[in-house]
C-alpha positions as CSV (number, residue, x, y, z in Angstrom):
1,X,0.0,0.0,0.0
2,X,3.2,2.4,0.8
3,X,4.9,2.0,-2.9
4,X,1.1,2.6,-4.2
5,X,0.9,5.7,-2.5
6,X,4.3,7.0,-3.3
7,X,3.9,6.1,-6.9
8,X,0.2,8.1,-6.9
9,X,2.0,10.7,-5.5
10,X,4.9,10.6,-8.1
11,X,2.8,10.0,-10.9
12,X,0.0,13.6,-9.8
13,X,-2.8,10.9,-11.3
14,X,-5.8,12.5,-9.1
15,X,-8.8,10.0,-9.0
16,X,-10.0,6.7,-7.1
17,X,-8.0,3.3,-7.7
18,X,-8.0,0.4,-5.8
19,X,-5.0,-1.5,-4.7
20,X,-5.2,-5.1,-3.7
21,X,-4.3,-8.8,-5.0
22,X,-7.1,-9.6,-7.1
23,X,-7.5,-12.4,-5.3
24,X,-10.6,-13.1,-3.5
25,X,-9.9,-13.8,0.5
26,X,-13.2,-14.6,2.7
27,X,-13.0,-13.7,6.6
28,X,-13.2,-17.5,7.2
29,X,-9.7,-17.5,5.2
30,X,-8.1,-14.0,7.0
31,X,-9.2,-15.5,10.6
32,X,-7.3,-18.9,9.6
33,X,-4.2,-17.0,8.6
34,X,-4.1,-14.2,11.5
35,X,-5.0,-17.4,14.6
36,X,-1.8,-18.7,12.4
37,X,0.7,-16.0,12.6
38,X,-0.5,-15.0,16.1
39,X,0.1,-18.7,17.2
40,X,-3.1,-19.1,18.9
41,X,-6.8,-21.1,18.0
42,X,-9.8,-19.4,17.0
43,X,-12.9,-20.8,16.0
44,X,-15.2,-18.2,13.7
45,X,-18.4,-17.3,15.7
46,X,-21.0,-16.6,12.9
47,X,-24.2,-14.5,13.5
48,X,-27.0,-13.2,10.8
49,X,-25.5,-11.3,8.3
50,X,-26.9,-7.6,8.4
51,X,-29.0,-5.4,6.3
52,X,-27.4,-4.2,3.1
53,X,-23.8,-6.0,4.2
54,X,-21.4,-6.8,1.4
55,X,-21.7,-10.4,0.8
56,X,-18.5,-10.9,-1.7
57,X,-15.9,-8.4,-2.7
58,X,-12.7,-9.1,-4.3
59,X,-10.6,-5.9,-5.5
60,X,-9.1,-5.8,-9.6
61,X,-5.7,-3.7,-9.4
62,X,-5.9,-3.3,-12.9
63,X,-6.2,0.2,-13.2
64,X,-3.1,0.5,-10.4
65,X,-1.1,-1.2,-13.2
66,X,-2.6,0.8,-15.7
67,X,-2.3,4.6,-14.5
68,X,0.4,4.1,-11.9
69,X,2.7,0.8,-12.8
70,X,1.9,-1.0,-9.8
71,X,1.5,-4.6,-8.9
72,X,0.3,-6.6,-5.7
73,X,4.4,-8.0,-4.4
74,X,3.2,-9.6,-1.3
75,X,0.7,-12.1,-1.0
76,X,-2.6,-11.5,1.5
77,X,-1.4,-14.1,3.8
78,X,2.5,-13.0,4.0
79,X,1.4,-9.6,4.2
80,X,-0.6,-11.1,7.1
81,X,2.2,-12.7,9.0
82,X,4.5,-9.7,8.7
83,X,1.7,-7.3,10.1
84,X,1.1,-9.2,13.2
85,X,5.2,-10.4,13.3
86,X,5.6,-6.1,13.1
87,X,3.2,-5.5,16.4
88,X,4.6,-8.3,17.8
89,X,8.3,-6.5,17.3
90,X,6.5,-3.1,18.3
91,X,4.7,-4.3,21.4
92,X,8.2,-5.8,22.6
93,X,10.1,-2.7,21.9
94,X,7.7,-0.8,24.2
95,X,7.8,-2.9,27.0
């Protein structure tokens, strides 16, 4: 998200664009990697989805590629592992 940001910035391009894999990723999926990298269980409690929530959503970086030359370079579930490994790091530093 950094290098997209810099390259927007670089580039002057003024308008929406979304930055992600392109590769769909469901909670069940996120909570499986996260319990992973955090070394701990979790089972999913599920409850009633709500009005109007977003069912499916998976994000095309084309246009990232298109107007500012970027590409995903880290994979949902290493950029996962490195987030929590970073607090983890952080959270020691403070103490």
């Amino acid at each position: 998200m950094a290098r997209a940001n810099l390259l927007a910035a670089r580039t002057g391009f003024a308008g929406a664009v979304n930055v992600g894999t392109g590769v769909e990723t469901d909670v069940n999926q996120v909570l499986a990697i996260m319990a992973s990298a955090a070394g701990v269980e979790a089972e999913p409690r599920y409850a009633p989805g709500r009005a109007g929530e977003q069912k499916r959503s998976c994000i095309d970086p084309g246009m990232a590629w298109d107007v500012l030359g970027w590409s995903p370079r880290v994979a949902v579930a290493d950029g996962l592992f490195r987030t929590v490994d970073f607090f983890r790091t952080a959270r020691k530093a403070a103490v």
